[in-house]
Each structure stands twice: as structure tokens, then as C-alpha cells.
TORDRENVO-17082 format. One record per residue (C-alpha): residue number from 0; residue in one letter; x, y, z. Coordinates in pm, whole numbers. Each point is the difference from the previous one (the first is absolute). Example, Ala and Ser with C-alpha at 12.3 -4.5 7.8 and 13.67 -1.06 7.14 Angstrom:
SITE / 0 / a / 1230 / -450 / 780
SITE / 1 / s / 137 / 344 / -66
//
This chain:
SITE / 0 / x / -50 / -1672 / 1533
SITE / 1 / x / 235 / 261 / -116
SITE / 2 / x / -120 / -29 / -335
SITE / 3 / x / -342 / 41 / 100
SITE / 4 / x / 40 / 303 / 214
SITE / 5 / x / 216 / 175 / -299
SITE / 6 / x / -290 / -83 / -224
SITE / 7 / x / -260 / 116 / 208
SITE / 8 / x / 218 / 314 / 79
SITE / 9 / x / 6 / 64 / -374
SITE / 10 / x / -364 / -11 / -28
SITE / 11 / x / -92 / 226 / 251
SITE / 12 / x / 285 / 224 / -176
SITE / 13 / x / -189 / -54 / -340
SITE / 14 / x / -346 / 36 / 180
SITE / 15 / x / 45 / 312 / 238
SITE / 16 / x / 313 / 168 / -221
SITE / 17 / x / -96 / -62 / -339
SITE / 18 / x / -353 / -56 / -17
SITE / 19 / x / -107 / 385 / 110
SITE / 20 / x / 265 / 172 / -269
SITE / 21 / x / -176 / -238 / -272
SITE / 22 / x / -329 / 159 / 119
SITE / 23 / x / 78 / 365 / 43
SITE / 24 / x / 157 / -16 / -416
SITE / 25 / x / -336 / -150 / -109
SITE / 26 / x / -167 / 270 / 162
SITE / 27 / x / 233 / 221 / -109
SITE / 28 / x / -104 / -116 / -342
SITE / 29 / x / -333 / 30 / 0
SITE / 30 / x / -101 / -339 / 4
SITE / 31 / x / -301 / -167 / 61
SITE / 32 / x / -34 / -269 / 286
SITE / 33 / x / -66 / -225 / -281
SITE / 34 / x / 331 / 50 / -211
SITE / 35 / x / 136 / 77 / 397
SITE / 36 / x / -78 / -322 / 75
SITE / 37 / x / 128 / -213 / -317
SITE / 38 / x / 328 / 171 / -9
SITE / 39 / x / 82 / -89 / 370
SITE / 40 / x / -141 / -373 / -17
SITE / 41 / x / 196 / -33 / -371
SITE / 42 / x / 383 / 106 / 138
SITE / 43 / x / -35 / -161 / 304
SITE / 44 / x / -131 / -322 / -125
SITE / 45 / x / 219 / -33 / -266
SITE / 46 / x / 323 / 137 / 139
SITE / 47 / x / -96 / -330 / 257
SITE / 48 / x / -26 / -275 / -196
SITE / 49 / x / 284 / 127 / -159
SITE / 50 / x / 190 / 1 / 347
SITE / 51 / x / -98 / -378 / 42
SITE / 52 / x / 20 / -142 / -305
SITE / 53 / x / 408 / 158 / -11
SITE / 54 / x / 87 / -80 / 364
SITE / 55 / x / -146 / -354 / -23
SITE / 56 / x / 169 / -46 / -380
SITE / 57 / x / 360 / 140 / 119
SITE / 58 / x / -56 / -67 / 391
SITE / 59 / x / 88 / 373 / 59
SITE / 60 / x / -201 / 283 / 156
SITE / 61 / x / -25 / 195 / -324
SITE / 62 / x / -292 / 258 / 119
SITE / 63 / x / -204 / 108 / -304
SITE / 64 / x / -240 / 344 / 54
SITE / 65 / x / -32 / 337 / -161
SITE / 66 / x / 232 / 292 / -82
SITE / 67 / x / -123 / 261 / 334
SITE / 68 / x / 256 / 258 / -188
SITE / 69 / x / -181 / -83 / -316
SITE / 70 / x / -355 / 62 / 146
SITE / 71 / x / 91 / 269 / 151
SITE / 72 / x / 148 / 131 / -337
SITE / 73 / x / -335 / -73 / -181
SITE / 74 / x / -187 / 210 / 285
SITE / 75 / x / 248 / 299 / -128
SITE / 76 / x / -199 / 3 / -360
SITE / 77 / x / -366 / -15 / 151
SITE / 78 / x / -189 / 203 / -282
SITE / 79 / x / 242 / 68 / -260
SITE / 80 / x / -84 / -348 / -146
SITE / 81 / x / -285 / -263 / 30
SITE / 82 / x / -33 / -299 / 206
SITE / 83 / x / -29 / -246 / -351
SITE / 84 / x / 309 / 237 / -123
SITE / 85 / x / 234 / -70 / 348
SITE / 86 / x / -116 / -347 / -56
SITE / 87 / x / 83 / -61 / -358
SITE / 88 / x / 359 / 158 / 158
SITE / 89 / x / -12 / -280 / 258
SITE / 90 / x / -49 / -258 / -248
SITE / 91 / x / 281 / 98 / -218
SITE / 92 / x / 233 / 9 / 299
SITE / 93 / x / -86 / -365 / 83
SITE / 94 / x / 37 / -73 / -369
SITE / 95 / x / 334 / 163 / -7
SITE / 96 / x / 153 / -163 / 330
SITE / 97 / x / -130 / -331 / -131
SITE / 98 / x / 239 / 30 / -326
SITE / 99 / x / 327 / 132 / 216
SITE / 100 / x / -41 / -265 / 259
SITE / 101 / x / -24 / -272 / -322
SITE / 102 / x / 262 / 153 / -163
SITE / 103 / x / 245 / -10 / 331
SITE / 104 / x / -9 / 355 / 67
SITE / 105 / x / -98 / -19 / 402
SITE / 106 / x / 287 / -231 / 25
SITE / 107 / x / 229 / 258 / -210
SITE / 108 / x / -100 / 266 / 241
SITE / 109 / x / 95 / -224 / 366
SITE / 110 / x / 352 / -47 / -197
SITE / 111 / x / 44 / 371 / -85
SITE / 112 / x / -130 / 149 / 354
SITE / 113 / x / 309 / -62 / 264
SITE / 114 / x / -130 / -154 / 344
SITE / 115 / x / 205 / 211 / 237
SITE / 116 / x / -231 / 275 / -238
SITE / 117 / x / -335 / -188 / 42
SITE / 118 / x / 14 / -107 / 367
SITE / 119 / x / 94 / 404 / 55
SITE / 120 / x / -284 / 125 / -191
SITE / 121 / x / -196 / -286 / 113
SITE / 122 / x / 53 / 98 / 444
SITE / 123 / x / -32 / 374 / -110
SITE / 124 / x / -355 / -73 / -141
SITE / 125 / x / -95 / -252 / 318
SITE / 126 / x / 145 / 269 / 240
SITE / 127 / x / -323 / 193 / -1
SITE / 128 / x / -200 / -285 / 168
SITE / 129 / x / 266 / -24 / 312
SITE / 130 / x / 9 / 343 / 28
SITE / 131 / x / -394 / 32 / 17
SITE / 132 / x / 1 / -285 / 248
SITE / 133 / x / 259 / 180 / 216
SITE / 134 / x / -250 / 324 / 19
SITE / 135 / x / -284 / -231 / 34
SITE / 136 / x / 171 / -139 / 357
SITE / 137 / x / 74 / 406 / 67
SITE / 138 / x / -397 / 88 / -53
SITE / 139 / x / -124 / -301 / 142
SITE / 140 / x / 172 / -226 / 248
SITE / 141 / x / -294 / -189 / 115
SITE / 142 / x / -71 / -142 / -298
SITE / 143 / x / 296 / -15 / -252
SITE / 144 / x / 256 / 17 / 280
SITE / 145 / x / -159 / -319 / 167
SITE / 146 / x / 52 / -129 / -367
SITE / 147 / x / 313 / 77 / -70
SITE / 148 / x / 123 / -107 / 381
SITE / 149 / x / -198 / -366 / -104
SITE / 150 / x / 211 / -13 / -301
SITE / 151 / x / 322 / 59 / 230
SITE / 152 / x / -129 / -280 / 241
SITE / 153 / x / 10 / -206 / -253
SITE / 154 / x / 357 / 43 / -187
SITE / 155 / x / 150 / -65 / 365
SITE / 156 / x / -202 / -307 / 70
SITE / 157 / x / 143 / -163 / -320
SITE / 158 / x / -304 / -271 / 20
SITE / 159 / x / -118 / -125 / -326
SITE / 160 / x / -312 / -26 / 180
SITE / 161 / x / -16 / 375 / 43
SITE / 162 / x / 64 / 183 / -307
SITE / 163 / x / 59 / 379 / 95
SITE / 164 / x / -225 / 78 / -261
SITE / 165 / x / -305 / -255 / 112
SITE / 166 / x / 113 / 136 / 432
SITE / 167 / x / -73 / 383 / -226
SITE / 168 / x / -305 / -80 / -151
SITE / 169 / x / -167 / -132 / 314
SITE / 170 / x / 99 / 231 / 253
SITE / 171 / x / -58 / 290 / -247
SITE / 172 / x / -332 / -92 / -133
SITE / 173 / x / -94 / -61 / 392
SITE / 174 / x / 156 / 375 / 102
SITE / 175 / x / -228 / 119 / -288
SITE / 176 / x / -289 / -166 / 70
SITE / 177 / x / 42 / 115 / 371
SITE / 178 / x / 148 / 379 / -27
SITE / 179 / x / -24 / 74 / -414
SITE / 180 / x / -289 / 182 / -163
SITE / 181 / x / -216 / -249 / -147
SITE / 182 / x / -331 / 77 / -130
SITE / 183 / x / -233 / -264 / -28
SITE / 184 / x / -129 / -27 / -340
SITE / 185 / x / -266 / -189 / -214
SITE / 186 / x / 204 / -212 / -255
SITE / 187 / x / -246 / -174 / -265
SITE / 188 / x / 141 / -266 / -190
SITE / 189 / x / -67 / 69 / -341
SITE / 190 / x / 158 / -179 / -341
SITE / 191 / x / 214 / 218 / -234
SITE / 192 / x / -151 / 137 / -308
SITE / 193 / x / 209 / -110 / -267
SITE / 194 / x / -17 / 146 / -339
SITE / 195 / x / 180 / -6 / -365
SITE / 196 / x / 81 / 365 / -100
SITE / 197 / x / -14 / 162 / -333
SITE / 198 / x / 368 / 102 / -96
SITE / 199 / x / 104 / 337 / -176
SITE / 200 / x / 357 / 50 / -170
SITE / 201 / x / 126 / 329 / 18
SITE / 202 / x / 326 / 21 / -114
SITE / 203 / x / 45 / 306 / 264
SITE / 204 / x / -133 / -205 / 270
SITE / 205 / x / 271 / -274 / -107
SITE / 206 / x / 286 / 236 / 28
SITE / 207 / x / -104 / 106 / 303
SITE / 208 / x / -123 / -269 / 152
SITE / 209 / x / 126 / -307 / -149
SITE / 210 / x / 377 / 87 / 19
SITE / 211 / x / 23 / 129 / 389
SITE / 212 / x / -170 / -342 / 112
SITE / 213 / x / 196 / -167 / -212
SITE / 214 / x / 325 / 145 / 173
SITE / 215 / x / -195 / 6 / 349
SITE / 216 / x / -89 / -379 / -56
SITE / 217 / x / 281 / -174 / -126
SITE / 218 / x / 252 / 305 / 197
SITE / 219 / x / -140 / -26 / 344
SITE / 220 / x / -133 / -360 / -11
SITE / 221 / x / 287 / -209 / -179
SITE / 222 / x / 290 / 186 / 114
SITE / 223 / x / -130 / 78 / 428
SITE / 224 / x / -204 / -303 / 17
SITE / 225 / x / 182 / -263 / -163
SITE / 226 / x / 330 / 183 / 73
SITE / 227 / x / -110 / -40 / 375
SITE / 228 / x / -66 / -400 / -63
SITE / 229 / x / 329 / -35 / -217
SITE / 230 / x / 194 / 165 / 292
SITE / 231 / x / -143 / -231 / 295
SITE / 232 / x / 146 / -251 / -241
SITE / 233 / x / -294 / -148 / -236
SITE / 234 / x / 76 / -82 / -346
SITE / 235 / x / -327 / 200 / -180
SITE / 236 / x / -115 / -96 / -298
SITE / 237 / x / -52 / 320 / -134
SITE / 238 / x / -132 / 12 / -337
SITE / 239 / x / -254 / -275 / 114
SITE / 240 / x / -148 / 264 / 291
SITE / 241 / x / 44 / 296 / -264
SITE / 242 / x / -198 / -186 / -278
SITE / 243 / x / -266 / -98 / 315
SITE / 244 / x / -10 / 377 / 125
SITE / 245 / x / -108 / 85 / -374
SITE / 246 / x / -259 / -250 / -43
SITE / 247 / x / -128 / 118 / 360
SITE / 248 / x / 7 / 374 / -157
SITE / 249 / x / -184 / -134 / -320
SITE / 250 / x / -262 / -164 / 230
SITE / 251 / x / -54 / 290 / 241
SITE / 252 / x / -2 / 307 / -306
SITE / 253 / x / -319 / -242 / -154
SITE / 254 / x / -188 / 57 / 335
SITE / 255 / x / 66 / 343 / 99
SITE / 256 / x / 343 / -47 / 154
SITE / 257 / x / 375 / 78 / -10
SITE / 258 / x / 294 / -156 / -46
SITE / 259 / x / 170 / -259 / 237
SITE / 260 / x / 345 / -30 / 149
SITE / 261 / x / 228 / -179 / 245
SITE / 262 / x / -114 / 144 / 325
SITE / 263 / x / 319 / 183 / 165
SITE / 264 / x / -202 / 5 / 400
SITE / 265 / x / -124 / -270 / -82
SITE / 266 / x / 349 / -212 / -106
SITE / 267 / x / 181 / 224 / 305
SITE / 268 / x / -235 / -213 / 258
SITE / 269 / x / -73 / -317 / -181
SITE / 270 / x / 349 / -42 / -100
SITE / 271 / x / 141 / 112 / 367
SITE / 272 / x / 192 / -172 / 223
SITE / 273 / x / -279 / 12 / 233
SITE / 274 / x / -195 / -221 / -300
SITE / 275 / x / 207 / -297 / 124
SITE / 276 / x / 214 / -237 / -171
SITE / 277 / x / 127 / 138 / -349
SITE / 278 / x / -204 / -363 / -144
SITE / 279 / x / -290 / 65 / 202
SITE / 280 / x / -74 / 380 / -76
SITE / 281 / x / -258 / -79 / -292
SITE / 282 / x / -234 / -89 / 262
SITE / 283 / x / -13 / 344 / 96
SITE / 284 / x / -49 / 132 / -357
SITE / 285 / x / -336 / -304 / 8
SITE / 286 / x / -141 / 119 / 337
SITE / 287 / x / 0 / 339 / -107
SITE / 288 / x / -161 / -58 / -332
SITE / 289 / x / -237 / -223 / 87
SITE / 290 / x / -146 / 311 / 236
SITE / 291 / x / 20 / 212 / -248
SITE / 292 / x / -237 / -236 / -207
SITE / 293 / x / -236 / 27 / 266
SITE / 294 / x / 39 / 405 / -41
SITE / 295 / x / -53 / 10 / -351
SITE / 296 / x / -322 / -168 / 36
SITE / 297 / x / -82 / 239 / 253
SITE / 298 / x / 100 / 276 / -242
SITE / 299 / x / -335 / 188 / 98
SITE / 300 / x / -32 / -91 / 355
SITE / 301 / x / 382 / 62 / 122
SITE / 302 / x / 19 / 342 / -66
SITE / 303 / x / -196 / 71 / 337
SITE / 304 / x / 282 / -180 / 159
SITE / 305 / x / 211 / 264 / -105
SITE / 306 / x / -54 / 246 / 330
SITE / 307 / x / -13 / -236 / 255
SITE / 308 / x / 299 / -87 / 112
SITE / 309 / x / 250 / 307 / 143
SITE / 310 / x / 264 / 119 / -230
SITE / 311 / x / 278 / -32 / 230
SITE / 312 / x / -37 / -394 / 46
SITE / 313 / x / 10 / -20 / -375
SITE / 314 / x / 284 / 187 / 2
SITE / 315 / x / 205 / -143 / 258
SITE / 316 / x / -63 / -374 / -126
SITE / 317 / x / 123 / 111 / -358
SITE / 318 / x / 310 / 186 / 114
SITE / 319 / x / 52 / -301 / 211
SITE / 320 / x / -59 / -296 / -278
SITE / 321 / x / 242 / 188 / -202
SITE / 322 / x / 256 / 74 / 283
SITE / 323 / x / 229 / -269 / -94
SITE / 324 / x / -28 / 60 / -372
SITE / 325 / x / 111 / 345 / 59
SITE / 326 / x / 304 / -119 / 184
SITE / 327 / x / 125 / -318 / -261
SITE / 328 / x / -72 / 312 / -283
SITE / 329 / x / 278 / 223 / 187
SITE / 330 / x / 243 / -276 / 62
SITE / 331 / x / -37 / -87 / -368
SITE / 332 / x / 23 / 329 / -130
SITE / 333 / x / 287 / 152 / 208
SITE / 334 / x / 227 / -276 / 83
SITE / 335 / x / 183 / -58 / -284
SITE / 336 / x / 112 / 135 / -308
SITE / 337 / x / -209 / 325 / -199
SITE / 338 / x / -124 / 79 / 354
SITE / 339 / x / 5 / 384 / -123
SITE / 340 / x / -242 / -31 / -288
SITE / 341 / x / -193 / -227 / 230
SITE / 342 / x / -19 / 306 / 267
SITE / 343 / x / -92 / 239 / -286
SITE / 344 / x / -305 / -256 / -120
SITE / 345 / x / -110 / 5 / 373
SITE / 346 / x / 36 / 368 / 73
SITE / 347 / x / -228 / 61 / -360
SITE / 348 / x / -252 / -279 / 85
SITE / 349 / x / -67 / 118 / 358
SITE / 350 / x / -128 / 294 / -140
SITE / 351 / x / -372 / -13 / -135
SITE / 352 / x / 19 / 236 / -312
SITE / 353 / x / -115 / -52 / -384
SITE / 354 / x / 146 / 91 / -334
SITE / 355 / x / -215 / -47 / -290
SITE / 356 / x / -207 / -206 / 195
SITE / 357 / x / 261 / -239 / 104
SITE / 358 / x / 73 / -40 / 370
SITE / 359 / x / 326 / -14 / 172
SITE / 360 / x / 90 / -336 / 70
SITE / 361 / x / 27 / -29 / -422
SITE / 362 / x / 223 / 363 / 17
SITE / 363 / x / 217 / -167 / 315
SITE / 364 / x / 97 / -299 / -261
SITE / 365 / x / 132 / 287 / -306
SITE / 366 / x / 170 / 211 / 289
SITE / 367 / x / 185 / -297 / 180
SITE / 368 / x / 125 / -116 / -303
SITE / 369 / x / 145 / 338 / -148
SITE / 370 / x / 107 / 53 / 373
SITE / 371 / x / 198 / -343 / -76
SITE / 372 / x / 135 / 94 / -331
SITE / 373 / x / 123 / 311 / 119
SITE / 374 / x / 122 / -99 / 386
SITE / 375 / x / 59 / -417 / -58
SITE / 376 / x / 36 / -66 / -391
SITE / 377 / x / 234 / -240 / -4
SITE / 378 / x / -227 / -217 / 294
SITE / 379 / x / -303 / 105 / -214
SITE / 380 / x / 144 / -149 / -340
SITE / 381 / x / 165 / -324 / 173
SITE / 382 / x / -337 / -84 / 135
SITE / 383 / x / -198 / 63 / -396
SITE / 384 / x / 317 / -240 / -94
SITE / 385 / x / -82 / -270 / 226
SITE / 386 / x / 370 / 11 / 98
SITE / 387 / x / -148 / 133 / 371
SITE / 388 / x / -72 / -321 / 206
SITE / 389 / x / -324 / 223 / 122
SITE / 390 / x / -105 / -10 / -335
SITE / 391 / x / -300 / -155 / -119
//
């Protein structure tokens, strides 16, 4: 039951949190409903299938979706180049992760990035979803303070039968139902139109394009994500789920989409405490992708979803799913040794800014590190060594 709760948590996060941002780029694109419609049905979909066919494979939640930072970067170019030019872009990105996950270059990254490092970079870039559930209580206490109280029930029953998460969802959904502002709304089911896109290389558009969702893919995904499943103590096989996230990125550039990645929310609730068991926590990762299945078919229809339920219930169950997540990050990151440059990667990540168009949770990783080459070198170099026991 914990599983399922932390799945269906994740969905609702990928639904209600994810699902409008995705809409607002394409519009901000210029797109038509039709090319609207495949891109949303092609990253979902694929991103998955890709989530099932890893967790069941590896029996870990290994949540597979689409770069957000890396949309939101492609929104950033809207008219200085084409749609078939960002796409051709896309398509060498995928091509390009593809040949460094073969070649053992995800792995090569998880071995160069130090944990303390990742798991600081990783709570500063979670913190904004605890701190927006925190004003959401403030604004509204009828509905996401009756959430967040459910979810408190819960951790001090300590019943198996009552995950704080499932106690959250129920009471929650009820308070909005009863007290939120829902608008009722005509929802027609309609299939996704799916289409195979004509491809332009610009060798502008590949510098840049290609290279910051290269860095934003394989930066963000392999290092927060799986550094987030490698700390809660999974053994990742990371150049398998780098050469997958390529393929996905190959698939989804064909059909109007971008490239894939490791989901960081998504791994922070799937991959929770509050998922469970440690051997059981894949069944989160399947609950929530099998929704999102159901979503991508519904590429045209769910949209209309998107208003319905209040902000502030959306918010509070995603700063509460990731709660926990938030809290193993800081004991990871501060309790033992390069603590400083862990502190300096949260401090940088915590704050949404971009440098030539990379965000920064990738700027948190460079600063921590020459924080720990200038404040903990010997630490820093012991741990590259392998002589630190907190070594990978």
C-alpha cells in the first residue's frame, strides 16, 4: 500500500506539476494542437515504458520522463530557430547520450561527482517544493493544511495500513472537493495525434541546443536522480539507464519531442522511504507509469484537467511526497566528511538562476567541488582515490 500511494502521489505530481509547464512551452512555441498533442503523448509514453521495462529488469524504481529544465530551455529559443531545426538538435542529443552511456561515460560521471556533493545539490534543488507546500498551508489551511495535518496523522499512527501519504491524499482530495475551487469542466476523451517530423540540422541549433541538453540530461538526471537511488543504497546500473534515456531521446526527437532523463521528483518520491521496503519500491515506479500511460493516450483530452484541481493541494502533496527525501538528502550531505562543499552545492542549487542556459543545480555541482578543493582537498582527493570508505 505504501508503494501504491507513492506511485499515485507521483502521478498526480507528474499530472498537476508537470503536465501544465509542458503546455505553457508548446504554446510558448507556437505550436499547433496537432504537433501540441504528439509531443506530449511521445515523452510521456516513452519515458513510461522506459520506467517499466528498467524497474521490472533491475527491480528498482528507476523513474524515466523528460528534462523540465531542458523544456524550459528550448522555450528560451522560441523563434530564433525552427521547430524541424530544435528537433534535429533533439535528435543529436539522444544520439550523443546514447554513445557516452555505451562508452561508460554516465558511470564515469557518478564516480567523479562526490555524494556528500550530490545529495547537497540534490535537497537544495527539492527544497523549493517544501517550501511552496509550507506557503501553500499559510494561504490555505482548509485545504492544504487538512493535507498536510493527514500526512502528520499518519507518520504517528505508524500503521502499514495507513500510509501518511494515502491518510494525505484522501483527506486532501476530500478538503478540496469540499472547500477548494473546482470548476466543473467538459473533459472529451480524445486519442493523441501522433506524427513523424521532418528533421533540420543546423549546426547553430546543435551548439545551442544539442550541448545544454546534453549537460541538462545526463547532469541533472544521472547525477540527482540516480545519485538519489545510489544514496538510499541501490546498486544502479548506470550506463544501462544512460544508453535507455538516449534511445528514449532518439524516439521522442522522431515525433516532435525532447530528450529523456532520470526523473529527480519523480526518484525523490518513488524512491522515498515513504515508497516502502527498499525491495518493494519499484512498485511505486509501475503504479505511477502505468497512469501515466493512460495520460499519454489522453495527450489531447488531459490538458483540460489541467485547472481543475486547486494549486495549493498540488502543492502540499508534492512538498509532502518529497518531505522525507529532503531530510535523508541533508543527513547525507552534512553528516560526514566534505560537508562544506556540500553546503556550498546546496546554497547555489537553492537558488533558481541560469548561465548560458544552464540552471543551477548543474553550477551547485562546479561550485561545491572548487569549494572542496579549496576548503577540504585532502577529503576531496581521498574520496577520487577510493582510499575514503564513503567513496564509491
Amino acid at each position: 500500500m505504501s508503494a501504491f500511494w507513492a506511485g499515485l502521489t507521483c502521478f498526480v505530481w507528474y499530472a498537476f506539476g508537470a503536465l501544465p509547464l509542458h503546455v505553457a512551452v508548446s504554446v510558448q512555441l507556437g505550436l499547433t494542437a496537432a504537433e501540441t498533442s504528439s509531443w506530449v503523448f511521445i515523452v510521456w509514453f516513452t519515458g513510461a515504458v522506459t520506467s517499466i521495462f528498467l524497474s521490472i529488469k533491475y527491480r528498482q524504481p528507476i523513474p524515466i520522463t523528460w528534462t523540465i529544465p531542458g523544456m524550459i530551455y528550448i522555450g528560451t529559443l522560441a523563434g530564433q530557430y525552427s521547430f524541424a531545426e530544435i528537433l534535429g538538435a533533439n535528435l543529436v542529443a539522444g544520439i550523443a547520450i546514447t554513445f557516452l552511456g555505451i562508452y561508460g561515460f554516465g558511470q564515469r560521471i557518478m564516480t567523479w561527482m562526490p555524494l556528500p556533493i550530490i545529495m547537497g545539490m540534490f535537497a537544495g534543488s527539492i527544497l523549493i517544493y517544501v517550501t511552496r507546500m509550507v506557503e501553500a498551508t499559510v494561504t490555505d489551511a482548509s485545504v492544504a493544511g487538512l493535507t498536510v495535518a493527514a500526512y502528520l496523522v499518519g507518520r504517528g499512527l505508524k500503521n502499514p495500513k495507513l500510509p501518511p501519504m494515502g491518510l494525505a491524499v484522501v483527506i486532501g482530495g476530500i478538503a478540496a472537493w469540499l472547500w477548494g475551487d473546482i470548476k466543473a469542466a467538459a473533459v472529451p476523451f480524445e486519442l493523441p495525434n501522433v506524427e513523424l517530423y521532418a528533421l533540420s540540422f543546423n549546426p547553430s541549433a546543435m551548439i545551442a541546443v544539442s550541448l545544454p541538453l546534453i549537460i541538462l540530461t545526463m547532469g541533472l538526471g544521472n547525477i540527482q536522480g540516480l545519485g538519489f537511488l545510489v544514496a538510499q543504497g541501490y546498486k544502479v546500473p548506470v550506463t544501462q539507464v544512460t544508453v535507455a534515456v538516449g534511445i528514449n531521446s532518439m524516439i521522442n526527437a522522431l515525433f516532435g519531442g525532447h530528450p529523456g532523463t532520470v526523473a529527480r521528483a519523480g526518484a525523490a518520491i518513488v524512491a522515498s522511504e515513504d515508497a516502502g521496503p527498499m525491495e518493494k519500491r519499484y512498485c511505486a515506479n509501475l503504479v505511477a507509469s502505468g497512469l501515466v500511460i493512460f495520460m499519454a493516450l489522453s495527450a489531447s483530452s488531459v490538458a483540460a484537467l489541467v485547472g481543475i484541481l486547486p494549486k495549493s493541494f498540488v502543492f502540499a502533496l508534492a512538498g509532502l511526497a518529497i518531505f522525507t527525501s529532503l531530510q535523508g538528502a541533508v543527513e547525507k550531505a552534512f553528516q560526514g566528511k566534505l560537508a562544506f562543499g556540500a553546503l556550498v552545492a546546496f546554497a547555489v542549487s537553492a537558488t533558481p538562476f541560469a548561465v548560458a542556459g544552464i540552471t543551477s543545480a548543474v553550477w551547485a555541482i562546479v561550485a561545491g567541488i572548487g569549494a572542496s578543493l579549496i576548503a577540504e582537498r585532502e577529503d576531496l582527493l581521498l574520496y577520487w582515490k577510493g582510499s575514503d570508505p564513503e567513496s564509491p
